[in-house]
C-alpha positions in Angstrom: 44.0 -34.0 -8.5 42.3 -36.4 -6.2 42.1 -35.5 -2.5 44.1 -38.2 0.1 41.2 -38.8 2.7 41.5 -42.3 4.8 43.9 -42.3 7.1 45.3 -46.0 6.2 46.5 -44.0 3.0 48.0 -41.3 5.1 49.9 -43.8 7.4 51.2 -45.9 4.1 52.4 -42.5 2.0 54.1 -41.4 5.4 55.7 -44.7 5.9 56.8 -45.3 2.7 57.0 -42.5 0.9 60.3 -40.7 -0.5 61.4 -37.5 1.6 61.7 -34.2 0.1 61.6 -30.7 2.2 62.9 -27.2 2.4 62.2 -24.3 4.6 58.5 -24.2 3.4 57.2 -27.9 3.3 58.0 -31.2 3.8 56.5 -33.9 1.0 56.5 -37.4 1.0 55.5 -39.2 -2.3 54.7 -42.5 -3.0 54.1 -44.3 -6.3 50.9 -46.3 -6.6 51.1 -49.8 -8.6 47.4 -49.7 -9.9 45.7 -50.5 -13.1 43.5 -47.1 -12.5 44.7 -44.3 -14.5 47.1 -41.6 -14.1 46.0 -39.7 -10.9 47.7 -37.8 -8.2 46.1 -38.2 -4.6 46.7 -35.6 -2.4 47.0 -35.0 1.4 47.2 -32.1 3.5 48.9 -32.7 7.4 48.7 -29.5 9.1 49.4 -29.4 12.7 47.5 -28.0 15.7 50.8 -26.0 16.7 50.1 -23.9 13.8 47.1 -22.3 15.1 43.1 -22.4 15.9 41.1 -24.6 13.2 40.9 -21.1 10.4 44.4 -20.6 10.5 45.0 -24.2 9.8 42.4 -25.0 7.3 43.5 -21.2 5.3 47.2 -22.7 5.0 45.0 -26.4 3.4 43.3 -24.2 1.3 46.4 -22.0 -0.3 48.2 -25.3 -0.4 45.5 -27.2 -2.1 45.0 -24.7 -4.7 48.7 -24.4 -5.4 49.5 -28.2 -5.5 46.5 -28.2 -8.2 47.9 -26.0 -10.4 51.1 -27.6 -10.6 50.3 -31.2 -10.7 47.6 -30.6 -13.4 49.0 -33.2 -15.8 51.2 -35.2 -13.8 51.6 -38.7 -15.3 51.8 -41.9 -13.1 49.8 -42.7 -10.2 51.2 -40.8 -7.0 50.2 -40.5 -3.2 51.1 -37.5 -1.9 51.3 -35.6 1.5 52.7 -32.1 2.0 53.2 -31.1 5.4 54.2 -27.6 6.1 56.5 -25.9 8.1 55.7 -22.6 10.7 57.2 -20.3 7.7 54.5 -21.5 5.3 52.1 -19.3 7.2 54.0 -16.0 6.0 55.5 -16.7 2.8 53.4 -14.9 -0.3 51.5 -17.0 -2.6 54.2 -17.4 -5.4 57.0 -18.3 -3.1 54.7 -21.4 -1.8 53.7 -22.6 -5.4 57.6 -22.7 -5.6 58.0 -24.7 -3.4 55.3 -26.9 -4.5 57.3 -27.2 -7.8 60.5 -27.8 -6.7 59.7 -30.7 -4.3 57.8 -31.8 -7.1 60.3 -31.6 -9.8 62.7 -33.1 -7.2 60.6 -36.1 -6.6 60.1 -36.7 -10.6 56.8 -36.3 -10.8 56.4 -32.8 -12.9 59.0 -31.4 -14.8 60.3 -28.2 -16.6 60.0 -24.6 -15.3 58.2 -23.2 -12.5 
């Protein structure tokens, strides 16, 4: 897992990306058209409504960790940015990285169990 960092990649994954959410996150995926490898670039909005700076970057950091240990061997190249909701503050570790995997199983980029 690559992290998303310009903001031109942002902007495009947002704009063109598929829609998936549900009462934890919101993701938007994109599939690259490159020559490069398989890799899955990843992107973390968080906004300010969700608190000072260590509330927000401790929600990037849970989520971050999760997405990598779902995505581990994702194939295709993917653009992805996950965007959570005010309940992803709260909800306990295993009920995030499930809803990492199902938006992600939704979208078609991992499949099989949780």
């Amino acid at each position: 897992m690559i992290r998303l960092r310009r903001s031109a990649d942002f902007r495009r994954a947002l704009a063109l990306g598929e829609r998936y959410s549900d009462q934890i996150l919101a993701l938007r995926a994109l599939r690259r058209e490159e020559s490069a490898p398989d890799s899955v670039r990843v992107g973390i909005s968080v906004a300010k409504r969700y608190g000072k700076a260590v509330e927000r970057n401790r929600i990037r950091r849970r989520l971050r960790e999760t997405v990598r240990a779902v995505v581990r061997d994702a194939p295709g190249s993917w653009d992805l940015v996950l965007i959570p909701r005010a309940t992803a503050r709260m909800v306990p570790y295993d009920e995030l990285r499930g809803s990492v995997s199902r938006l992600l199983r939704r979208a078609g980029i991992v499949g099989g169990a949780e």
